[in-house]
Backbone as CSV, one residue per row, in Angstrom:
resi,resn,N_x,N_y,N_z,CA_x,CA_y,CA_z,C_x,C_y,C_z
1,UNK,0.843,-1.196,0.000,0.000,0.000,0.000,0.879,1.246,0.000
2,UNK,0.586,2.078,-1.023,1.460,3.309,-1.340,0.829,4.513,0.251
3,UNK,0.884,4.324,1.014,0.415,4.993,2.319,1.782,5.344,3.455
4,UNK,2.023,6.556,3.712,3.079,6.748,4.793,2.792,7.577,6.161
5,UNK,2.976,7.371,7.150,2.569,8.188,8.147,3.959,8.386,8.623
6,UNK,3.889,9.525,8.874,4.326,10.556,9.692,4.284,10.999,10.805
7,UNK,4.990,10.724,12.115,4.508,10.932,13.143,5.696,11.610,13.834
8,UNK,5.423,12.874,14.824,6.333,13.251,15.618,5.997,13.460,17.178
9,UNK,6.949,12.769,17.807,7.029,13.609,19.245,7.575,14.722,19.633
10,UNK,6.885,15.557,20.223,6.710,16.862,20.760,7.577,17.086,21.517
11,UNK,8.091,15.891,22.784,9.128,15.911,23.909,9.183,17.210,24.506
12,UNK,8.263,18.381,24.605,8.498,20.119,25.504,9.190,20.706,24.476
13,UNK,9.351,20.868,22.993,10.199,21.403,22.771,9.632,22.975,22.382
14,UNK,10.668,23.933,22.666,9.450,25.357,22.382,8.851,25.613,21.249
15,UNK,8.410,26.216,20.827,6.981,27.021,20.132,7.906,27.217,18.605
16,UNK,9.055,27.896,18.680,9.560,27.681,16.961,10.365,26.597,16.432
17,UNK,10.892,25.889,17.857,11.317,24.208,16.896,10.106,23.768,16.290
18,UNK,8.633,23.271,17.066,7.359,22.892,16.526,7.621,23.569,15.618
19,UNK,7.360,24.955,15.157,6.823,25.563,14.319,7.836,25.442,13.090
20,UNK,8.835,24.786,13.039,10.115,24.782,12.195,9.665,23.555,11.072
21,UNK,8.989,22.692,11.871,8.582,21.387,11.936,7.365,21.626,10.673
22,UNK,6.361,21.955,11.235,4.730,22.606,10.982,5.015,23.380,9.457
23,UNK,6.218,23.893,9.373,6.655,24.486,8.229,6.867,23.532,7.083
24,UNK,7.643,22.964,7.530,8.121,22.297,6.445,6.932,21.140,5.889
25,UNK,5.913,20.263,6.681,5.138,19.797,6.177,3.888,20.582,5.384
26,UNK,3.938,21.650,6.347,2.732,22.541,5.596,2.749,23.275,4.339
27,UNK,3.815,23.459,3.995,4.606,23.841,2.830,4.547,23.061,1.613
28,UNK,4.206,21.784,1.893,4.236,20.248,0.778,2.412,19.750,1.205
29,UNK,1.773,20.125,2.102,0.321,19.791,2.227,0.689,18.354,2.876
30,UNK,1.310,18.160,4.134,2.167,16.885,4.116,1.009,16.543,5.403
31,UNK,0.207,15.384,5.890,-0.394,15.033,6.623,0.538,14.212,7.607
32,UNK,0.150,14.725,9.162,0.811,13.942,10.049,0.332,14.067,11.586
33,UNK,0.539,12.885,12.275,0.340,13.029,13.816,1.098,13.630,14.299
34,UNK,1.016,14.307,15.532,1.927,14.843,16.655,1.518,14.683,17.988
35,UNK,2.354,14.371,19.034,2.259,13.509,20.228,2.395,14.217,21.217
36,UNK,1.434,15.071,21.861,1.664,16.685,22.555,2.514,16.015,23.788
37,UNK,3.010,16.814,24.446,3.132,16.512,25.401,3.421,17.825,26.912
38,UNK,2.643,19.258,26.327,2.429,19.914,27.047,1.439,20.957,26.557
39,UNK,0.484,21.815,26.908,-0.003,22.716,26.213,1.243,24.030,25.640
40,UNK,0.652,24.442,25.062,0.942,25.343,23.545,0.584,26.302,22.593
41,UNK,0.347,27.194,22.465,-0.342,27.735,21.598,0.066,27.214,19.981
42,UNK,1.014,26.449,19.507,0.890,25.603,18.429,0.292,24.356,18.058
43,UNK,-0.262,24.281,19.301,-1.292,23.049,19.385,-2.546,23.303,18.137
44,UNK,-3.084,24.689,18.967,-4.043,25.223,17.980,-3.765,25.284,16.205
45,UNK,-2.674,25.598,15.780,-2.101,25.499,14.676,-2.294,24.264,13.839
46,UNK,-2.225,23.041,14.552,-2.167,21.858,14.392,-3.256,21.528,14.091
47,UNK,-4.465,21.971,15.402,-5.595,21.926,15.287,-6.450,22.118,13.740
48,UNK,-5.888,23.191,13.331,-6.426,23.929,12.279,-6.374,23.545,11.279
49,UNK,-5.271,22.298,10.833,-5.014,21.584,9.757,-5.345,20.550,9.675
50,UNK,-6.535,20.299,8.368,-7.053,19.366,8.257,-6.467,17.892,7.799
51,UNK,-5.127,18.294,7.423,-4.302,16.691,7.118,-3.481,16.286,8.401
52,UNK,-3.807,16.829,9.783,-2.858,16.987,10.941,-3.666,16.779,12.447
53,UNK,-2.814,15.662,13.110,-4.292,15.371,13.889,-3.097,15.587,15.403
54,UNK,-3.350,16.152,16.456,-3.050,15.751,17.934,-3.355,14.192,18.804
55,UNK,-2.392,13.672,18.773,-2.071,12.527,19.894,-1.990,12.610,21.291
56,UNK,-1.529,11.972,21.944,-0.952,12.493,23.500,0.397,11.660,23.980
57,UNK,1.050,12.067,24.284,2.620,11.664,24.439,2.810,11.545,25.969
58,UNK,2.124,10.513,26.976,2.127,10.406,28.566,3.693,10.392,28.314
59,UNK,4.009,11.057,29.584,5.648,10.671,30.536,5.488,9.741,31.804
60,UNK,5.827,9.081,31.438,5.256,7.734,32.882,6.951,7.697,33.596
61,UNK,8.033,8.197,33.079,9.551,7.733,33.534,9.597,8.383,35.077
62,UNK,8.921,9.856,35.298,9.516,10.197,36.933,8.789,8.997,37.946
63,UNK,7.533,8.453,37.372,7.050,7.695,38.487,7.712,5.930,38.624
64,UNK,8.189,5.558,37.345,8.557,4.874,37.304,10.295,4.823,38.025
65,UNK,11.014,6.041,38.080,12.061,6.115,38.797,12.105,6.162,39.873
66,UNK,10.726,6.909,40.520,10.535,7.195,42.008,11.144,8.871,42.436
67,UNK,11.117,9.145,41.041,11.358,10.728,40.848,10.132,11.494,41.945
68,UNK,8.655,10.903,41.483,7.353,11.353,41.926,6.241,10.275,41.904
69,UNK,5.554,10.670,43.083,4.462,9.500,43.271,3.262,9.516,42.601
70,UNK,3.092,9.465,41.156,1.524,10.291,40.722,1.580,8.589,39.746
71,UNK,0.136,8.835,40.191,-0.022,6.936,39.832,-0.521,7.303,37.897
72,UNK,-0.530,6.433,37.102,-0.595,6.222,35.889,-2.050,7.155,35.123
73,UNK,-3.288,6.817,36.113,-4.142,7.562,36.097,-4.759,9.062,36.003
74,UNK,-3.594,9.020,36.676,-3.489,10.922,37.095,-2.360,11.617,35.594
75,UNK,-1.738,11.091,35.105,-0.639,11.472,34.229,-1.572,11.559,32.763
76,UNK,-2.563,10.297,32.535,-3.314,10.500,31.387,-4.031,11.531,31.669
77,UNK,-5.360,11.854,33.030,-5.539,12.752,32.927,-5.091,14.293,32.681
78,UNK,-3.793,14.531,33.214,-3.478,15.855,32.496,-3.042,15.927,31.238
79,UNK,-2.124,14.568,30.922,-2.346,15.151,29.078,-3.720,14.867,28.402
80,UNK,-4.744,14.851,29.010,-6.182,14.634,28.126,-6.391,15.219,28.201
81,UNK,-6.800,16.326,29.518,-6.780,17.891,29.485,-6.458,18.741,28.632
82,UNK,-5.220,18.267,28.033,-4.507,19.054,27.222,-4.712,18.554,25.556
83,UNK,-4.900,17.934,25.389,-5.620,17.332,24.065,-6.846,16.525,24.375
84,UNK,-7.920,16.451,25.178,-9.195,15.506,25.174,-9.702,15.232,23.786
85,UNK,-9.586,15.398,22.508,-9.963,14.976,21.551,-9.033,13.873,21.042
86,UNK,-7.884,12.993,21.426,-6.565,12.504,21.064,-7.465,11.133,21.036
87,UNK,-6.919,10.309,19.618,-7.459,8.899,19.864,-6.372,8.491,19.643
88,UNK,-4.849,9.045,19.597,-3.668,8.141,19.321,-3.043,8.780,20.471
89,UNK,-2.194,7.630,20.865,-0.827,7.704,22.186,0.484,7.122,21.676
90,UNK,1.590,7.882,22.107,2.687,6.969,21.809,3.461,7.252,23.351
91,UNK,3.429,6.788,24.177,4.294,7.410,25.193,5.462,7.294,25.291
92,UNK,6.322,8.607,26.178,7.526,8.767,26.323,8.302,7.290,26.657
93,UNK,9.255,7.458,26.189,10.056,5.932,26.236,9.211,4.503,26.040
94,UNK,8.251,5.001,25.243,7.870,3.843,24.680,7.107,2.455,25.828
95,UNK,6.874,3.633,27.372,6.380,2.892,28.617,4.707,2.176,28.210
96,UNK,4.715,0.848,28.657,3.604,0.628,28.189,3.194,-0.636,29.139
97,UNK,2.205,-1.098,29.242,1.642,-1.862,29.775,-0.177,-2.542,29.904
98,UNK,-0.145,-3.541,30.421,-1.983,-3.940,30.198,-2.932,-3.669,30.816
99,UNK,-1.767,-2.732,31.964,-2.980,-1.482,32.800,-2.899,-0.174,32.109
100,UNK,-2.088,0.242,31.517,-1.844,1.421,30.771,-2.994,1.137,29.488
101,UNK,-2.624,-0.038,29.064,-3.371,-0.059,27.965,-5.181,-0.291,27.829
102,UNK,-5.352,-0.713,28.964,-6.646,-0.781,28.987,-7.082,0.738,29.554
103,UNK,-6.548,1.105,30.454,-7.307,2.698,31.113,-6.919,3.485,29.135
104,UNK,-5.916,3.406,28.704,-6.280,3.878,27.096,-7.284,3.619,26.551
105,UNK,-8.112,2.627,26.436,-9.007,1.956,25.708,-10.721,2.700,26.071
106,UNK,-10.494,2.517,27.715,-11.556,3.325,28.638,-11.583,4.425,28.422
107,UNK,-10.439,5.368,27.629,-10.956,6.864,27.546,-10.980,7.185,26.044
108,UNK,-10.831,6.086,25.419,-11.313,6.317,23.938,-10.285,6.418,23.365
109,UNK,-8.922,6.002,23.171,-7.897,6.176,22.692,-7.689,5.096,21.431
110,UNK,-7.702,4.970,20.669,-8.088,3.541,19.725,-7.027,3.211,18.946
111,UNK,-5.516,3.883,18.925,-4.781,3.733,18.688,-3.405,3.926,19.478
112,UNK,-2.425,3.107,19.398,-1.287,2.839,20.562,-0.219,2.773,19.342
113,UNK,0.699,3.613,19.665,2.259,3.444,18.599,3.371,2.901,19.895
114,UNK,3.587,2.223,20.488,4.557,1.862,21.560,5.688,0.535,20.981
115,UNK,5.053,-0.122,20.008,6.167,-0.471,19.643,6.889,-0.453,18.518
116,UNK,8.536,-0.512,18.500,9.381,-0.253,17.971,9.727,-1.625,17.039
117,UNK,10.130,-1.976,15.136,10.472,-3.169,14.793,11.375,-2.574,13.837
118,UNK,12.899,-2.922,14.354,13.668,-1.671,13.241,13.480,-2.733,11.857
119,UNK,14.187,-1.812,10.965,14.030,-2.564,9.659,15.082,-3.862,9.740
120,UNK,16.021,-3.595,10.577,17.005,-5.239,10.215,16.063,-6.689,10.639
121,UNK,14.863,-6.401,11.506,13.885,-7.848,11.635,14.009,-8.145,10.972
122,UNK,13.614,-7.362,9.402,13.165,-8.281,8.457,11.772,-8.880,8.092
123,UNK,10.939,-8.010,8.603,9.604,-8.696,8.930,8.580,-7.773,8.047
124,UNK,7.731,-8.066,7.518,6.753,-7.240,7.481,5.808,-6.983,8.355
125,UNK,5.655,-5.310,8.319,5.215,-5.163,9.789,3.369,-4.473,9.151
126,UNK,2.296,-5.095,10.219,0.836,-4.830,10.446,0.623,-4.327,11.645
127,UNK,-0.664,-3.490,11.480,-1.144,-3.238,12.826,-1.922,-4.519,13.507
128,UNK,-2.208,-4.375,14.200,-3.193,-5.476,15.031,-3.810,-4.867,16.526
129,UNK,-4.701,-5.716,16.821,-5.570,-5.485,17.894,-5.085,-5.659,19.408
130,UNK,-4.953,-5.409,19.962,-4.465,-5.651,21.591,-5.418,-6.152,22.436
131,UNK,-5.051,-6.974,23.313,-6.147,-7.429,23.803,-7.453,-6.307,24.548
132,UNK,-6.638,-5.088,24.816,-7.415,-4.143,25.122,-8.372,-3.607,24.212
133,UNK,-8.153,-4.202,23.449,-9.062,-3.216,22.078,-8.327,-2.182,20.931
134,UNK,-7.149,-1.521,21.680,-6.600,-0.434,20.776,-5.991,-1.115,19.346
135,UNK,-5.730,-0.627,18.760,-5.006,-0.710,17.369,-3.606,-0.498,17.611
136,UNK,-2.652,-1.506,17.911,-1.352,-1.538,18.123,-0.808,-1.127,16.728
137,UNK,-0.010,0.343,16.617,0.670,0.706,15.531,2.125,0.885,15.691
138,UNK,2.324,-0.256,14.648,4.191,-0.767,15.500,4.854,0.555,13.938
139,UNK,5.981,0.784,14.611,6.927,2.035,13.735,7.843,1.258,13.249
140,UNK,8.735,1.779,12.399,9.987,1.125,11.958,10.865,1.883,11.655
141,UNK,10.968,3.315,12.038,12.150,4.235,12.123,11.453,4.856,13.079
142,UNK,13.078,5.363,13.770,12.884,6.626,14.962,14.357,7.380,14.805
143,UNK,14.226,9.069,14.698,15.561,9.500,14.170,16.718,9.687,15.118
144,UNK,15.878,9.424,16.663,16.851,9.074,17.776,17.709,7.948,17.495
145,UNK,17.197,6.655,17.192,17.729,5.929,17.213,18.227,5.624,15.816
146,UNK,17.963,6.108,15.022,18.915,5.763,13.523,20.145,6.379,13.661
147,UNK,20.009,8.029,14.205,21.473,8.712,14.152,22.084,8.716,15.244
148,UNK,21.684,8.172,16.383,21.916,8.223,17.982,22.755,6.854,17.832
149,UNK,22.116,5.403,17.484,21.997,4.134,18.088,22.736,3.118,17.199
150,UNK,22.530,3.541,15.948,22.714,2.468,14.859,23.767,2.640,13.989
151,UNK,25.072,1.835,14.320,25.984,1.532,13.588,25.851,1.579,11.760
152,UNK,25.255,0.757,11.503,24.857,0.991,10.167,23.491,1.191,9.518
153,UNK,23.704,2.895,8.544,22.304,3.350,8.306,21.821,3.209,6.994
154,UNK,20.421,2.221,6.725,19.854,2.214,5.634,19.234,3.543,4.862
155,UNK,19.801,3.709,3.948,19.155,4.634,2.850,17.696,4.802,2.669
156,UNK,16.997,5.978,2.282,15.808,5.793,2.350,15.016,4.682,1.697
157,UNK,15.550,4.649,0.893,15.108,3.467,-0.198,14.798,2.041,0.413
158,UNK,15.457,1.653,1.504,15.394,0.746,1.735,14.172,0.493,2.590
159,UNK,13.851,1.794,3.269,12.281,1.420,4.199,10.884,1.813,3.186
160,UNK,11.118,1.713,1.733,9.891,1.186,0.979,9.796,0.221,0.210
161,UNK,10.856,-0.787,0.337,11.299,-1.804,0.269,10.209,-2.622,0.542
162,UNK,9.163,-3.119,-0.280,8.200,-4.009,-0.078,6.984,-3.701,0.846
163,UNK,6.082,-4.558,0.919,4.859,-4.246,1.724,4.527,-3.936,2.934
164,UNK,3.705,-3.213,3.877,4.211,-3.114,5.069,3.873,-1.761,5.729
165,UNK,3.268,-1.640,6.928,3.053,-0.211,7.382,4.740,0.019,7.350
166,UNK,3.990,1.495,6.858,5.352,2.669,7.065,4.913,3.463,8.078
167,UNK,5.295,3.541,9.027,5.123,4.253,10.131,7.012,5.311,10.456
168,UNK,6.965,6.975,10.770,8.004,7.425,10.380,8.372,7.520,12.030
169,UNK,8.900,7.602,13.143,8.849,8.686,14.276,10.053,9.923,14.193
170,UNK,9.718,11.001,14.167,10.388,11.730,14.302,10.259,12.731,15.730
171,UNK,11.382,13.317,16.106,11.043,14.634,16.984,11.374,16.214,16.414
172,UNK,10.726,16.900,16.331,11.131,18.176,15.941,12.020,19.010,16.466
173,UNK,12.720,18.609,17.700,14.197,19.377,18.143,15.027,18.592,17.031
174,UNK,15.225,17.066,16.698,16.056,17.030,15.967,15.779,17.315,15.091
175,UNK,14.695,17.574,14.288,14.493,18.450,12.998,15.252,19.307,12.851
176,UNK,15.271,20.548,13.649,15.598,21.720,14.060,16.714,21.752,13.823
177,UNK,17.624,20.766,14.575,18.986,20.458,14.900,19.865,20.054,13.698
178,UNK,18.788,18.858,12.799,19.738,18.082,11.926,20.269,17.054,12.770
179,UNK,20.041,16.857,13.892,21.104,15.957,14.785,21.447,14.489,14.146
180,UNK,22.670,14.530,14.526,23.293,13.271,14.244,23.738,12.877,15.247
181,UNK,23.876,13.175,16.279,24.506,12.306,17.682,23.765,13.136,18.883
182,UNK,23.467,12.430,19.999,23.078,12.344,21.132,23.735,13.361,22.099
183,UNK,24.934,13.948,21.469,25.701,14.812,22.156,25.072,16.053,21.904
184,UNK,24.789,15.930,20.698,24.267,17.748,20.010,22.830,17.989,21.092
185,UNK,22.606,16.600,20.533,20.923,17.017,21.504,20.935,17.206,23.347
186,UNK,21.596,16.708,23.967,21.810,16.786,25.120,22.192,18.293,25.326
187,UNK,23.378,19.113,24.551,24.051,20.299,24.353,22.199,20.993,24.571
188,UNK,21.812,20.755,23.408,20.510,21.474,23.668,19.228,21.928,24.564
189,UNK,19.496,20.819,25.468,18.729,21.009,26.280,18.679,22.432,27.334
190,UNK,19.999,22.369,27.443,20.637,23.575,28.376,20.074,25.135,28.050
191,UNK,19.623,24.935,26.600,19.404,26.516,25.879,17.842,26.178,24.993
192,UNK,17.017,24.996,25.353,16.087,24.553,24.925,15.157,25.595,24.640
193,UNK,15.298,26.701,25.279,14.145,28.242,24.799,15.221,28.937,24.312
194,UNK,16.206,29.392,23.891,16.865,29.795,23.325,16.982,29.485,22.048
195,UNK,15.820,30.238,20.787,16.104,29.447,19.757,17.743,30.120,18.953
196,UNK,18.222,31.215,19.221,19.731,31.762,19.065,20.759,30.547,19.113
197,UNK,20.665,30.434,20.469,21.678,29.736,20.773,21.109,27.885,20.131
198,UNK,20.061,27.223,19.945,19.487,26.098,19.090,20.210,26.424,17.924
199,UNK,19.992,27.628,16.976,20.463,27.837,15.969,21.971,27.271,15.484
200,UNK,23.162,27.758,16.975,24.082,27.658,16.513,24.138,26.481,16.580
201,UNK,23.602,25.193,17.270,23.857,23.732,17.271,23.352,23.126,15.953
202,UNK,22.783,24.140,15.144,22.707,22.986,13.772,23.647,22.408,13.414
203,UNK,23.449,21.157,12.839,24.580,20.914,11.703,23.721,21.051,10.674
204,UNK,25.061,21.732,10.002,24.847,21.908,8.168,25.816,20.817,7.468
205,UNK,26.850,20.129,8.263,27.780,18.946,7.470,27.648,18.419,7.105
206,UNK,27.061,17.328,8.156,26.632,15.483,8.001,25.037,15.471,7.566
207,UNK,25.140,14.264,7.266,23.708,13.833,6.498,23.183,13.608,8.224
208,UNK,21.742,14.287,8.400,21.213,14.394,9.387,19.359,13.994,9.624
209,UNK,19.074,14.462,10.682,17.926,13.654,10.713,16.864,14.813,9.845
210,UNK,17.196,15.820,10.042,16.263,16.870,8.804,16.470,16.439,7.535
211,UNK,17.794,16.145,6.960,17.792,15.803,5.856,17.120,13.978,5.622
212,UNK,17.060,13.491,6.725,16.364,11.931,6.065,15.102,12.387,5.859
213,UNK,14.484,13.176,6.656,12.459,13.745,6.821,12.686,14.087,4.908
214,UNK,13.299,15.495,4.908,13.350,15.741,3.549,12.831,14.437,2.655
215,UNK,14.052,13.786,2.666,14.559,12.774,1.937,13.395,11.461,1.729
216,UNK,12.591,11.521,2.927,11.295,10.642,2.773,9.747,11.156,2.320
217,UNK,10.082,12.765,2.530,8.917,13.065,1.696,9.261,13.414,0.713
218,UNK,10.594,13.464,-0.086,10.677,13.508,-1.819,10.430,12.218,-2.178
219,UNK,10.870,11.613,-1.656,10.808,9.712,-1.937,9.478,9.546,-1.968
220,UNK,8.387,9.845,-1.362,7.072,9.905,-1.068,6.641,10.473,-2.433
221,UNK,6.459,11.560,-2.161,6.231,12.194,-3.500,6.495,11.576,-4.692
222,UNK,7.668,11.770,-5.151,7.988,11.146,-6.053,7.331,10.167,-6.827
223,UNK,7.169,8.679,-5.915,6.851,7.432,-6.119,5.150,7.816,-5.480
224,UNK,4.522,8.679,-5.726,2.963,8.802,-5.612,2.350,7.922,-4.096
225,UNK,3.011,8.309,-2.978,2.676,7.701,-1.998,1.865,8.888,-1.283
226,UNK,0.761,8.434,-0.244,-0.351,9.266,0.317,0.264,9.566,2.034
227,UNK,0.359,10.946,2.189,0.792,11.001,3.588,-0.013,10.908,4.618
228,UNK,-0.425,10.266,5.238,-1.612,10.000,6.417,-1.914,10.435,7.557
229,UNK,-2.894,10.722,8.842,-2.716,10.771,9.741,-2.869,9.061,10.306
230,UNK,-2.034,8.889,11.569,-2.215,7.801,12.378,-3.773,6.920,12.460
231,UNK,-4.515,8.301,12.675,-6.105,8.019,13.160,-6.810,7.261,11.206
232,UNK,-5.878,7.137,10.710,-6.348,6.524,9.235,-6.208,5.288,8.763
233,UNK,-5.034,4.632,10.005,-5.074,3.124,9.671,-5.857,2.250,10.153
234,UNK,-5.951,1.625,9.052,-6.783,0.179,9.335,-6.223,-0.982,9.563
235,UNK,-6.719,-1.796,10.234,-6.646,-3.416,10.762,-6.054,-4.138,9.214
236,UNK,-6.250,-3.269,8.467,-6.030,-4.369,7.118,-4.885,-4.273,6.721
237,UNK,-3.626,-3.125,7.051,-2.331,-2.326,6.225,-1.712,-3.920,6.495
């Protein structure tokens, strides 16, 4: 199926990385999810575009460290607050579980992106049903982990390589960034509202994670593929 989704996490990043992001798809009419994970006034932006849908991006890691005591319950409720219309979740670090996943199911969430199948499986990858009900939507790139994690990197070409949800994850600081290593992005955090000082951490050198996004919606284009929101797949991909 000539179909690609596009999906990014939000991770807090300020108002003109998003908007750096928002540019460049909106510019090509490019349809995609985004995985809030705080309010925003670019939320609304998002809102407004009809090929562009809001998710919710829970952080479950401080409770799980013992950072803070706020039980699982309480964490969906404030990001629902903050997007109550969201029928897709991908949560931070990919935390997941069959109590997580069912209180998802109970508030109408009908789609789950939590797991990760890089392309070396080898597998062709489907959505499927969870026992909770949601629509498990497994990914097969994340630009953390292609330019962060992975020794050797497949060309775009290679993730339309046969049949198979295409599912993309991206984050829009590394958009921003171009990042290619884990160092740049960490650097960033320190000046994370500072889009000046963000600026100077681009790279313009190395082949980076802005240039693979590029690089998958010319490939897209190109080869007449349809950019999707999340909330568009079916049980059948």
């Amino acid at each position: 199926m000539n179909d690609i989704f596009l999906t990014f996490d939000i991770d807090w990043a300020c108002d003109a990385v998003i908007e750096h992001t928002l540019d460049i798809l909106e510019e090509r009419d490019i349809g995609a999810t985004f995985f809030a994970t705080h309010q925003t006034p670019v939320l609304e932006r998002i809102r407004a575009n009809k090929f562009m849908e809001l998710g919710i991006h829970p952080n479950f890691n401080k409770t799980l460290s013992g950072e803070e005591r706020k039980p699982y319950r309480q964490i969906l409720d404030e990001i629902l607050k903050i997007v109550p219309e969201a029928v897709c979740e991908r949560a931070h670090a990919l935390t997941h579980n069959s109590l997580i996943a069912a209180e998802l199911n109970r508030r109408g969430i009908l789609y789950d992106s939590n797991m990760y199948i890089p392309l070396s499986a080898r597998m062709p990858i489907a959505p499927f049903y969870a026992p909770s009900g949601t629509l498990t939507v497994p990914f097969f790139f994340a630009d953390d982990i292609y330019f962060f994690h992975q020794k050797e990197r497949p060309p775009v070409e290679a993730y339309f390589a046969g049949d198979g949800l295409k599912v993309f994850d991206f984050h829009p600081i590394h958009i921003f960034l171009n990042a290619v290593s884990a160092d740049t992005y960490q650097q960033s955090k320190a000046v994370s509202t500072d889009i000046d000082a963000l600026k100077r951490l681009k790279n313009g050198v190395i082949y980076g994670a802005s240039d693979f996004l590029y690089d998958v919606i010319s490939y897209g284009k190109r080869n007449l593929y349809q950019f999707h929101k999340m909330s568009e797949i079916r049980s059948e991909y």
